[in-house]
C-alpha positions as CSV (number, residue, x, y, z in Angstrom):
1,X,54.4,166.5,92.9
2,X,56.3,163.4,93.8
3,X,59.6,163.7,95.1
4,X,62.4,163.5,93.3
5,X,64.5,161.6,95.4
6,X,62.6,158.4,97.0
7,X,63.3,158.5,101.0
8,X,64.5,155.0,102.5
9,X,62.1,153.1,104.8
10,X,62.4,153.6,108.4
11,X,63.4,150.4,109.3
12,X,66.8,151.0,106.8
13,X,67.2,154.5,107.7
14,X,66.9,153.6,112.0
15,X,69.7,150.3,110.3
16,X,72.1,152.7,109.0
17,X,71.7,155.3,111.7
18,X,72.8,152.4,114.2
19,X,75.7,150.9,112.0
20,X,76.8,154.4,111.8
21,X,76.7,154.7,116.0
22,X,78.3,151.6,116.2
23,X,81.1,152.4,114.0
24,X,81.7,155.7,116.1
25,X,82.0,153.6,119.3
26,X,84.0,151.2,118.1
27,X,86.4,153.9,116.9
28,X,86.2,155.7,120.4
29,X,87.0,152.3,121.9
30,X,90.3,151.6,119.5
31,X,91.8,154.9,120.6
32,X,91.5,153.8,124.2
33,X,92.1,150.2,124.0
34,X,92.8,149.0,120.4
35,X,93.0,145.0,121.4
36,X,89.7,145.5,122.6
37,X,88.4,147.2,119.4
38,X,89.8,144.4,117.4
39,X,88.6,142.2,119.9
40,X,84.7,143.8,119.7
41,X,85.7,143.6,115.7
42,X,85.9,140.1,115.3
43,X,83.5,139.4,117.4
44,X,81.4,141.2,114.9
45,X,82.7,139.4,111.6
46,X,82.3,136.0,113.1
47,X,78.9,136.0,114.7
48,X,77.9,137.3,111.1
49,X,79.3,134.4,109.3
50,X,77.9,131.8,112.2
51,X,74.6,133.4,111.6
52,X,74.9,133.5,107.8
53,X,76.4,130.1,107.8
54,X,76.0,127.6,110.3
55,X,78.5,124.8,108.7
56,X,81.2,127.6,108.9
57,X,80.6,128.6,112.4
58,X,81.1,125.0,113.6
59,X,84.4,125.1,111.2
60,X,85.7,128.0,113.1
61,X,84.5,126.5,116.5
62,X,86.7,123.7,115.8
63,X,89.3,125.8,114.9
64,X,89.2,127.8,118.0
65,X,89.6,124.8,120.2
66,X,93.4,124.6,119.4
67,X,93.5,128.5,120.5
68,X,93.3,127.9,124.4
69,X,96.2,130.1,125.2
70,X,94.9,133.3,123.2
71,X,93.9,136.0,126.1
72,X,90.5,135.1,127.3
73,X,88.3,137.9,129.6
74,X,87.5,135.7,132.8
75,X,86.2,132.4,132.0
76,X,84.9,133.0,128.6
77,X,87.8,131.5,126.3
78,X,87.1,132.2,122.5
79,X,86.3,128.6,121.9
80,X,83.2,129.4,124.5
81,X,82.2,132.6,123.4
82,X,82.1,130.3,119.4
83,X,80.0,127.6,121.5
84,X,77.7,130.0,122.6
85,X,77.1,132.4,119.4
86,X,76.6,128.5,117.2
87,X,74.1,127.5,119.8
88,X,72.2,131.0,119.5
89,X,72.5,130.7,115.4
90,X,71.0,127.1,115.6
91,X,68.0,128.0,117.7
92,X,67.7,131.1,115.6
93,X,66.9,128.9,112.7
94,X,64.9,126.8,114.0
95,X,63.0,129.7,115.2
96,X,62.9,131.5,111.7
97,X,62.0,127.6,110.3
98,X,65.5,127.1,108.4
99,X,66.3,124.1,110.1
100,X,66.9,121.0,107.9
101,X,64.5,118.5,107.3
102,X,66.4,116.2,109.0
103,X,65.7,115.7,112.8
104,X,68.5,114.7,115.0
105,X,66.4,112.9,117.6
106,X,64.3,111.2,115.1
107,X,67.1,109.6,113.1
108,X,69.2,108.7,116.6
109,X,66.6,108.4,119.6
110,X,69.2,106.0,121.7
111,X,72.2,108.8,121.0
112,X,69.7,111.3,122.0
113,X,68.3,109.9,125.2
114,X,71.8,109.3,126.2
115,X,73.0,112.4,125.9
116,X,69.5,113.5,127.8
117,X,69.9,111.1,130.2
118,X,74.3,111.8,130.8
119,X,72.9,115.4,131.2
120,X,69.8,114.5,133.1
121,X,72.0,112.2,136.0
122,X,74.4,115.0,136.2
123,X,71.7,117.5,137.6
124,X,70.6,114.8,139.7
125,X,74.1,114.2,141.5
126,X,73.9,117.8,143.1
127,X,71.3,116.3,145.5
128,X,74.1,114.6,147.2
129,X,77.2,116.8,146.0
130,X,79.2,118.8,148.9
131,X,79.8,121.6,146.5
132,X,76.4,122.6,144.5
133,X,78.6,125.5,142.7
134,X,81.2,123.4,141.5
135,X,78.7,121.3,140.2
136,X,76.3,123.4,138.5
137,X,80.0,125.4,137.1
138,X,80.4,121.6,135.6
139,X,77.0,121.4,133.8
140,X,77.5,124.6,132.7
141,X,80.3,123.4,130.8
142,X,78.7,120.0,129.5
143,X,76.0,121.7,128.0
144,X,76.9,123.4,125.2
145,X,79.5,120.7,124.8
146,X,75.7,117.8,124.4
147,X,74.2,121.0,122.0
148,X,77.5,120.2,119.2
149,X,75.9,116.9,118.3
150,X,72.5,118.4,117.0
151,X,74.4,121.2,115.5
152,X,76.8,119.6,114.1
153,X,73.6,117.1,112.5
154,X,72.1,120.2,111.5
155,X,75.2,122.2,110.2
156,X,77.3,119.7,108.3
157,X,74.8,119.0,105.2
158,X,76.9,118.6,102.2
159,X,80.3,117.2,101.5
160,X,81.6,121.1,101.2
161,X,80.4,121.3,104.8
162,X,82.3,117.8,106.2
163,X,85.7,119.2,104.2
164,X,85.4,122.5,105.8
165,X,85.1,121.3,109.6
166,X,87.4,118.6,109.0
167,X,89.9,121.4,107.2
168,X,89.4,123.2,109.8
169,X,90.4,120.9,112.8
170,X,93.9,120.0,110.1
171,X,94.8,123.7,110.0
172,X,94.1,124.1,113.7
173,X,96.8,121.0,114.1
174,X,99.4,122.2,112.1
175,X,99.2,125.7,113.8
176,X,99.5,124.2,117.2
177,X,101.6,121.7,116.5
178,X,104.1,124.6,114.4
179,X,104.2,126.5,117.8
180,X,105.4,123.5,118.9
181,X,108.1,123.5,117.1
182,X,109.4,127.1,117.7
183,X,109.0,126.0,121.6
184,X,111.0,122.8,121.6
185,X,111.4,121.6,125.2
186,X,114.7,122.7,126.5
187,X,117.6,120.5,126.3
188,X,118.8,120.7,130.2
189,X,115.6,120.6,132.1
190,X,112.5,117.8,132.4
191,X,110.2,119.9,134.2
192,X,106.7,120.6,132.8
193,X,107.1,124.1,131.8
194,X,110.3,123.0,129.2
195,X,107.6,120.6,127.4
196,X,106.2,122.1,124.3
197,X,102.9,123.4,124.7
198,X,102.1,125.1,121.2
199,X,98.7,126.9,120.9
200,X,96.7,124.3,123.3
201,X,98.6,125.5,126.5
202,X,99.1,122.1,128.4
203,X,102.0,119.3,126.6
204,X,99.4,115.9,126.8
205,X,96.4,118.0,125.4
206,X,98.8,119.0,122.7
207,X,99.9,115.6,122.0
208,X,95.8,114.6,121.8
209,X,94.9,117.3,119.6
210,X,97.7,117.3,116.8
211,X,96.8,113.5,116.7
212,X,93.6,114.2,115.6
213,X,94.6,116.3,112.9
214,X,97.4,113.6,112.0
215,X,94.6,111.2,111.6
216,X,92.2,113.5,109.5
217,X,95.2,114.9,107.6
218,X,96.1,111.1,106.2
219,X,92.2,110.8,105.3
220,X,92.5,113.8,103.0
221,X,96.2,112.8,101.7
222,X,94.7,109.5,100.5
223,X,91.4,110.4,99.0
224,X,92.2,110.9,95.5
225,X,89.4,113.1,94.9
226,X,90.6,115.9,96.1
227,X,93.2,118.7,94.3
228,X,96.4,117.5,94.0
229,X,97.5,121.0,96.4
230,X,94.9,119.4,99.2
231,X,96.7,116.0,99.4
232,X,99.9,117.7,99.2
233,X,99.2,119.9,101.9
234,X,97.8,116.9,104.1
235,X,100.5,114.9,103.5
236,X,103.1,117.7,105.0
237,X,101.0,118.4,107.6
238,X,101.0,114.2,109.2
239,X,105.0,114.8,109.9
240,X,104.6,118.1,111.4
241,X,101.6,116.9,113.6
242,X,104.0,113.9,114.5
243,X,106.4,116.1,115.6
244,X,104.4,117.9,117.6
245,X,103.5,115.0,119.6
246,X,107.4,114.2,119.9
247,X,108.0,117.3,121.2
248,X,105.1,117.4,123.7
249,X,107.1,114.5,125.3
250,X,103.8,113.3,126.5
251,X,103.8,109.7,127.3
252,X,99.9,109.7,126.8
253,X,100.3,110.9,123.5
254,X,102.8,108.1,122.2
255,X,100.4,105.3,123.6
256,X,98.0,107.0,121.3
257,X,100.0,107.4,118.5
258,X,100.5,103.7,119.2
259,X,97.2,102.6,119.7
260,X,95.9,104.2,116.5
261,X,99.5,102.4,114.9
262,X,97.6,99.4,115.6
263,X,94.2,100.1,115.3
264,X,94.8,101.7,111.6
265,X,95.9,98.1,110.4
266,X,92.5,96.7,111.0
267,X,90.2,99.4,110.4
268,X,91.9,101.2,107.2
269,X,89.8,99.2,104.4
270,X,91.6,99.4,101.4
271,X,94.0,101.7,102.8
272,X,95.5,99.1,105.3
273,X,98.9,99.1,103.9
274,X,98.9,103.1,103.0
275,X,97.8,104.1,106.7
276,X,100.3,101.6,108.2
277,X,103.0,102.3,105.8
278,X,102.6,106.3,107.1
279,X,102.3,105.4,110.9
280,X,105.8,103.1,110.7
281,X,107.0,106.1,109.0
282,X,105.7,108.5,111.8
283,X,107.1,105.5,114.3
284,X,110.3,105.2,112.7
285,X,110.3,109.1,113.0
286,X,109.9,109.0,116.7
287,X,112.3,106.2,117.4
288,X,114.8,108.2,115.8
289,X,114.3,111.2,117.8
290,X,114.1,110.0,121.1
291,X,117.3,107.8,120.6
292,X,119.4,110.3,118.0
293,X,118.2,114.1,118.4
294,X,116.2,114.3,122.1
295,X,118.1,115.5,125.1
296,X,118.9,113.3,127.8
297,X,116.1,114.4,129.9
298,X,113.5,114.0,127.3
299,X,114.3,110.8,126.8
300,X,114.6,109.9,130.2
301,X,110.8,111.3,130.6
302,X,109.5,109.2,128.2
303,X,111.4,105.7,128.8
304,X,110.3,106.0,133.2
305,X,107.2,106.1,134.2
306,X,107.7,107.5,137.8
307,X,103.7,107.3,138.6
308,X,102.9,109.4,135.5
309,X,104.4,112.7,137.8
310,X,101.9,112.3,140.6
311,X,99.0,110.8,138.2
312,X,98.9,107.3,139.7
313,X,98.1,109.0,143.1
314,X,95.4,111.0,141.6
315,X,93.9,107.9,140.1
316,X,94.6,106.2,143.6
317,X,92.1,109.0,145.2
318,X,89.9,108.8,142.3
319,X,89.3,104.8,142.6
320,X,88.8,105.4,146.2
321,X,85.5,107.3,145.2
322,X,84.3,105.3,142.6
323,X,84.7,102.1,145.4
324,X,83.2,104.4,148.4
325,X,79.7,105.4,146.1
326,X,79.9,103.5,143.1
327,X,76.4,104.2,141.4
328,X,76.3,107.9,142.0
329,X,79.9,109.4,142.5
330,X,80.6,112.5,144.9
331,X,78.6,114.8,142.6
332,X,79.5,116.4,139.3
333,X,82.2,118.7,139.1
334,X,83.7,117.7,142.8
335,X,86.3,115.7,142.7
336,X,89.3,118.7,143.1
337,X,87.2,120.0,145.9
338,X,86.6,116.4,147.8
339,X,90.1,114.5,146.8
340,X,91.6,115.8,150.2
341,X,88.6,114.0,152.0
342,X,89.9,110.6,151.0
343,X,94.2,110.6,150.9
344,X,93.6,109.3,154.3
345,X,92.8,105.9,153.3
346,X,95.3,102.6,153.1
347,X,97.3,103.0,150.4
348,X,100.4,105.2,150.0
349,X,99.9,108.7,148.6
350,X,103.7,110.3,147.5
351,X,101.8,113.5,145.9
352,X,100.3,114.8,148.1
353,X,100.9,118.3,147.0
354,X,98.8,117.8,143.7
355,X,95.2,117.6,146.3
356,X,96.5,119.8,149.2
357,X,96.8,122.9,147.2
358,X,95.3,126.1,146.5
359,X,94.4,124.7,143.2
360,X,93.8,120.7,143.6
361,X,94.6,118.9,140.4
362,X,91.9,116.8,138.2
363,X,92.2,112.9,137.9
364,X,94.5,113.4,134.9
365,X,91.9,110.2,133.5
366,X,88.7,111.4,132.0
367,X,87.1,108.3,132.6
368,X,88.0,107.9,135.9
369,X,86.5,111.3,136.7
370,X,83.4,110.9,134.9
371,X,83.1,107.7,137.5
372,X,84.3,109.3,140.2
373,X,82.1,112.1,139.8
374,X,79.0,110.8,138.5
375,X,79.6,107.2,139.1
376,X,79.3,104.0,137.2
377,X,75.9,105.2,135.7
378,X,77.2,108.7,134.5
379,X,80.6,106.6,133.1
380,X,78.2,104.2,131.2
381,X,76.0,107.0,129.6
382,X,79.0,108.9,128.5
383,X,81.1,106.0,127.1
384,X,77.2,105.1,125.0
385,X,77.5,108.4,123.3
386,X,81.5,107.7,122.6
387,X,80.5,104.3,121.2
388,X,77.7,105.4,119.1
389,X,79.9,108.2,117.8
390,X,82.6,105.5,116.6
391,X,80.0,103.3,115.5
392,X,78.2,106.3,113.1
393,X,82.3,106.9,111.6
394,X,82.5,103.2,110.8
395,X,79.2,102.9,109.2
396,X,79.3,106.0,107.2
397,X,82.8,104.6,105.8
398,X,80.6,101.3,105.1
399,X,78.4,103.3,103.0
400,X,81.0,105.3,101.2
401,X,82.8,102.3,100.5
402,X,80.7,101.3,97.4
403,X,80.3,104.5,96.2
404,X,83.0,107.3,96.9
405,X,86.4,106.4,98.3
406,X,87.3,109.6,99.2
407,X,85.0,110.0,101.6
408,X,85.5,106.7,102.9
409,X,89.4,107.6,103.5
410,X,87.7,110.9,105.2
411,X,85.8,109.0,107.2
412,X,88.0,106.1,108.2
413,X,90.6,109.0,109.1
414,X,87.4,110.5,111.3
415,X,87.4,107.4,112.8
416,X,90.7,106.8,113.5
417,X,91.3,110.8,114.9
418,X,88.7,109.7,117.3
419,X,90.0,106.7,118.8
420,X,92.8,108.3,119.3
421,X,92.1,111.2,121.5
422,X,89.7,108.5,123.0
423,X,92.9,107.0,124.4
424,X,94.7,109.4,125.2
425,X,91.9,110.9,127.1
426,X,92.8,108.1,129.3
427,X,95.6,110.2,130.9
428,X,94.2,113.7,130.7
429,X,90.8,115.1,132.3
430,X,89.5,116.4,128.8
431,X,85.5,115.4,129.5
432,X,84.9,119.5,128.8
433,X,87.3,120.0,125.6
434,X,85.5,121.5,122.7
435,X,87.6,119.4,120.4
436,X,86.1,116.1,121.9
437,X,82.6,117.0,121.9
438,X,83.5,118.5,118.1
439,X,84.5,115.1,117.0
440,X,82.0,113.3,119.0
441,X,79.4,115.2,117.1
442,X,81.1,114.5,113.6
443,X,80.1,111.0,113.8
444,X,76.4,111.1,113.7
445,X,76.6,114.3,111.2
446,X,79.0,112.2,108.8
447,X,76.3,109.3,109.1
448,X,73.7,111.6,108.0
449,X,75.2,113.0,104.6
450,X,75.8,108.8,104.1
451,X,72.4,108.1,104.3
452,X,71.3,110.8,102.9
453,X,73.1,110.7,99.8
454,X,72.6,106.9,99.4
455,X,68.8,107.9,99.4
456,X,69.5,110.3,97.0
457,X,71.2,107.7,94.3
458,X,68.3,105.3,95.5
459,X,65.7,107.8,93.9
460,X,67.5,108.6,90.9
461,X,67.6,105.3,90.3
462,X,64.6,104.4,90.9
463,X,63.0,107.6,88.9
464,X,66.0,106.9,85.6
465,X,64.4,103.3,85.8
């Protein structure tokens, strides 16, 4: 006689036996160490949702990148440990045959071998590099930085998928940039620790990221498809994003605001007066705060240069590489460990401090690092991928442009949150930052749903014909 009660397979039976384990451990865990146990938790939740959906793994990735000052255990920073599950998920689906049709190196062989070949040059510089470790610590850290750009291809399919990295990277700016504001600097001291910091953990990265999400948030405040709560929301968030760049009192950060000021006139499309009419606003702003409301030392910060606190002397040393090895740099990942190795040169050096330390600071220029480090040839290959990146925003808007205007603003204001980080990378060392390799890899991605959907309408027509 049959049972009466049908037994589970083994395979679900073993599934719920282990669920049930881990759920006992975790508990044993929280009554020890319950920030651990939420920690584990998450941990959980998210490589679930990466694995279950790849578009909103990358989202969260994104997000994590403004969330550098969270508590980290060693070197893994939560923004890694997101790198590394996303990478895991991709292969996974390429593995199980998931994968889009779409192939990242077919559609963009030069972007590919470029990124190959930045990668490839890299390796090679440890032949010659006096520090091996530091160096292969360095490629450690561009790699799955290279890996977002044929995610990102592969993750970001539909518009749903664009909005929610790109929402995303807005919420993560308003969050940092509201930190900000509960940290303003203090209104007797100039030092570095009195600079708002917000979520990001160092003032000029602050001022980079919340620029970004300035830029993005004025692409969703002026696509009129969206909901009317979306724009709204974007359109609070580009004066709170503003003021977080104030408040950084980064002098990097206001030559970016500037520079996208000025490039947002000439790349805006049809939103040329709307984006410059906001960034005089956000100018105005600024003005006002550093002449009516700033302390006396903030604006003394901003209106002297006084060698960028020590960073014309750290791009003194750096240019003194690029001019001693040119073509192949002192070897990836080096330069902190090799800067004392050239201060005595010609040339005065007042900071000496910042290389003869325990901790010997970066170039403060990511461009100057990449050259110093990998020379002209690894500088080259890197600023290829950055162009092709901005090249992929531009055309994608092109597309959009006869067809959907709010992803045109989207992508004009992808555009435009790139360039500006671009320049104000050029007085911060941020060649490893998730968010730039994020945004780098939004290009290329943004391209493909272009194309794609303009082969889509092609069809249709074609077939309603």
């Amino acid at each position: 006689m049959p049972p009466l009660v049908k037994r589970a397979p083994n395979g679900v039976r073993l599934l719920v036996t282990a669920a049930f384990a881990a759920a006992a451990a975790l508990g044993a865990v929280a009554a020890v160490q319950p920030l651990i146990a939420v920690g584990i938790a998450a941990a959980v939740i998210f490589a679930y949702l990466v694995f279950a959906d790849l578009a909103l793994g990358f989202a969260t990735l994104a997000f994590l990148s403004f969330l550098d000052t969270l508590p980290t255990s060693g070197a893994l920073s939560l923004a890694k440990a997101a790198g590394l599950l996303l990478a895991l998920a991709w292969l996974a689906q390429f593995a199980a045959g998931k994968a889009d049709k779409r192939d990242f190196m077919t559609e963009y062989p030069h972007l590919t071998w470029a990124l190959i070949a930045f990668f490839g040059w890299g390796v090679l510089t440890l032949l010659w590099a006096p520090h091996s470790a530091a160096g292969i610590t360095a490629l450690s850290r561009y790699a799955p930085n290279i890996l977002l750009l044929p995610i990102a291809y592969t993750a970001v399919r539909t518009r749903r998928d664009l909005a929610l990295v790109l929402g995303a990277i807005v919420f993560g700016a308003v969050l940092a940039a509201s930190f900000g504001l509960l940290q303003p600097p203090e209104s007797g001291l100039i030092e570095e620790s009195s600079r708002a910091t917000g979520t990001v953990g160092d003032p000029n990265e602050l001022a980079a990221f919340v620029l970004v999400g300035l830029a993005l948030a004025a692409g969703f405040a002026l696509g009129r498809g969206h909901s009317p709560l979306v724009r709204l929301g974007a359109a609070l968030a580009v004066p709170l994003c503003a003021a977080g760049i104030f408040l950084s009192l980064s002098r990097g950060g206001l030559v970016a605001l500037g520079a996208v000021l000025i490039a947002g006139t000439v790349f805006a499309g049809r939103w040329r007066l709307a984006v410059t009419a906001i960034l005089l606003a956000v100018a105005i702003g600024g003005a006002f705060y550093f002449t009516a409301l700033a302390p006396l030392p903030a604006r003394e910060r901003i209106s002297t240069a006084n060698g960028g606190t020590g960073r014309s002397d750290l791009w003194k040393v750096g240019l003194r590489m690029v001019r001693t090895d040119p073509v192949g740099g002192v070897g990836v990942g080096n330069f902190p460990d090799v800067s004392a190795d050239y201060v005595l040169q010609p040339g005065a050096i007042t900071r000496a401090d910042l290389i003869f330390s325990s901790a010997p600071k970066v170039t403060h220029n990511t461009y100057l690092e990449i050259a110093a480090e990998m020379g002209l040839v690894g500088l080259l290959l890197f600023l290829s991928v950055v162009a092709s990146s901005l090249a992929c925003a531009l055309r994608a808007a092109r597309i959009w442009a006869s067809t959907d205007t709010t992803m045109e603003a989207l992508a004009r204001g992808v555009f435009l949150g790139m360039l500006g980080m671009l320049v104000a990378d050029f007085f911060i060392s941020d060649m490893y930052t998730k968010l730039l390799w994020v945004m780098l890899a939004i290009g290329p991605a943004m391209l493909g749903l272009a194309r794609s959907e303009e082969r889509d309408k092609g069809l249709s027509l074609a077939t309603s014909s």
